[in-house]
Residue, then its C-alpha position, 0 to 999 in steps of 0.5 A: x478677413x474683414x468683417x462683412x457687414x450691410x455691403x456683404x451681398x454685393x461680395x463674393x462668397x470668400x467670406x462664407x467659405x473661410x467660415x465653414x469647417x467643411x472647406x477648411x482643407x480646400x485647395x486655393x482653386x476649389x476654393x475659388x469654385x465655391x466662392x464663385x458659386x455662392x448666392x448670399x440672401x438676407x432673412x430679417x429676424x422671424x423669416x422662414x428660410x425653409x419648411x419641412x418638406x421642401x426640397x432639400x437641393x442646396x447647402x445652407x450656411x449662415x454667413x452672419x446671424x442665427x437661425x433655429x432648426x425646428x420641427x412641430x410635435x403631437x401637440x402642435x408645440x415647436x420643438x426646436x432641434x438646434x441653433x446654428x451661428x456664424x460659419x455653421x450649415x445646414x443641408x448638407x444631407x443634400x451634398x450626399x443625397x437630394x431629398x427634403x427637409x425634415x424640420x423647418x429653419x427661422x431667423x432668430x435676428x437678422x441674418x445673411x444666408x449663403x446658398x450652394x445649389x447641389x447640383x453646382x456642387x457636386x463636381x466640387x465634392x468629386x474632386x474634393x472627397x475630403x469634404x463628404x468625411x468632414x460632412x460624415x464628422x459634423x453629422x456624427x456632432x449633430x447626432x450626438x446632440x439630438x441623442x442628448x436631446x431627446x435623453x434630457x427631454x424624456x430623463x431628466x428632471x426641469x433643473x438638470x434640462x436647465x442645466x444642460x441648456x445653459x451649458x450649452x448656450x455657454x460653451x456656443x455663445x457665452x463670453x468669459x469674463x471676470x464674473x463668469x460666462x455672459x451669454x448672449x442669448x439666442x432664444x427668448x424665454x417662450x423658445x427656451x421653454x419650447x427647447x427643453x419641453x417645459x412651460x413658459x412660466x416654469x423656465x422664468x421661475x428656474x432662473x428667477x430662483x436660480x438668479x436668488x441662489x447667486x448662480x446667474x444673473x439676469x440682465x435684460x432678457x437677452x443675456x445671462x451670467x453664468x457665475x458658476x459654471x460647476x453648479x451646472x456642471x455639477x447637477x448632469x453627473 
């Protein structure tokens, strides 16, 4: 499959499709269906894509790029949710049951967006019904997330939050090497500190301290390697 790049939004939706977990299993012909009903649209990097409360009438997958799910609390503070990357969704609540959005979703770089209206796929889901319990599987995974979430946010302590993300990070978006894991950083240190519930300047002093005890290594503001990875580990048990 050829990479899709600045040409993508004249292509069909083959490309969007191949990505997504939920279409994995399909039949070469529903297959088709979807490809040919998919709409492809470019976010520059701090769009928003939706606001809470919209309607949620379409399933959203990100064909190349990133983009935040986040919501605002009490305090008027982002607290971002979950990050999502290429062949990943999100509206797919709207494939069950039309409703609207209880969180917003931003651009964290430039991003190609494939949309599937719910009401083009509702026959496809129909005649497919193993997309619902693949659906049913990633809103399990999420789930699972959000209870993590919310237990490091109110548990546990600034390291072990620190700890947990980075963990993350490397398992979705870190790259092994020799020295370790580098990780191409999705959020900037505000979003990271607004992730995990801390200040901005508690998050910068953790990794500075971190980087003198020789467990990362910060390169740039966008990437960190993780030279280590048993430290971290080692801090959630």
């Amino acid at each position: 499959m050829p990479h899709c790049d600045k040409d993508c939004l004249k292509c069909t939706g083959k490309y969007c499709v191949s990505k997504v977990y939920i279409f994995s299993t399909l039949q070469p012909e529903a297959f088709k269906k979807i490809s040919d009903i998919i709409v492809t649209r470019k976010y520059k990097k701090g769009q928003v894509i939706f606001f809470e409360g919209d309607v949620e009438d379409k399933l959203y997958i990100v064909n190349h790029g990133k983009i935040k799910i986040y919501k605002y609390n009490r305090e008027g503070r982002e607290q971002i949710l979950y990050i999502l990357s290429d062949g990943e969704f999100v509206g797919d609540m709207s494939l069950l049951k039309k409703g609207s959005f209880q969180f917003n979703a931003e651009a964290l770089e430039d991003t190609l967006i494939c949309t599937i209206a719910k009401n083009d796929f509702d026959s496809i889901v129909t005649n497919n019904p193993e997309i619902t319990l693949k659906i049913l599987e990633v809103l399990h995974d999420r789930l699972m997330n959000l209870e993590n979430l919310i237990q490091n946010l109110s548990t546990k302590d600034v390291e072990a939050r620190i700890a947990s993300m980075l963990l993350g990070f490397a398992r979705d978006f870190g790259e092994k090497n020799g020295d370790g894991v580098t990780i191409d950083l999705p959020l900037n240190r505000e979003e990271m500190a607004n992730y995990i519930g801390v200040t901005r300047e508690t998050i910068s002093r953790k990794l500075t301290s971190l980087q003198d005890e020789d467990v990362i290594q910060l390169i740039g503001n966008r990437k960190i390697l993780i030279k280590n990875l048993v430290f971290f580990e080692d801090m959630l048990r």
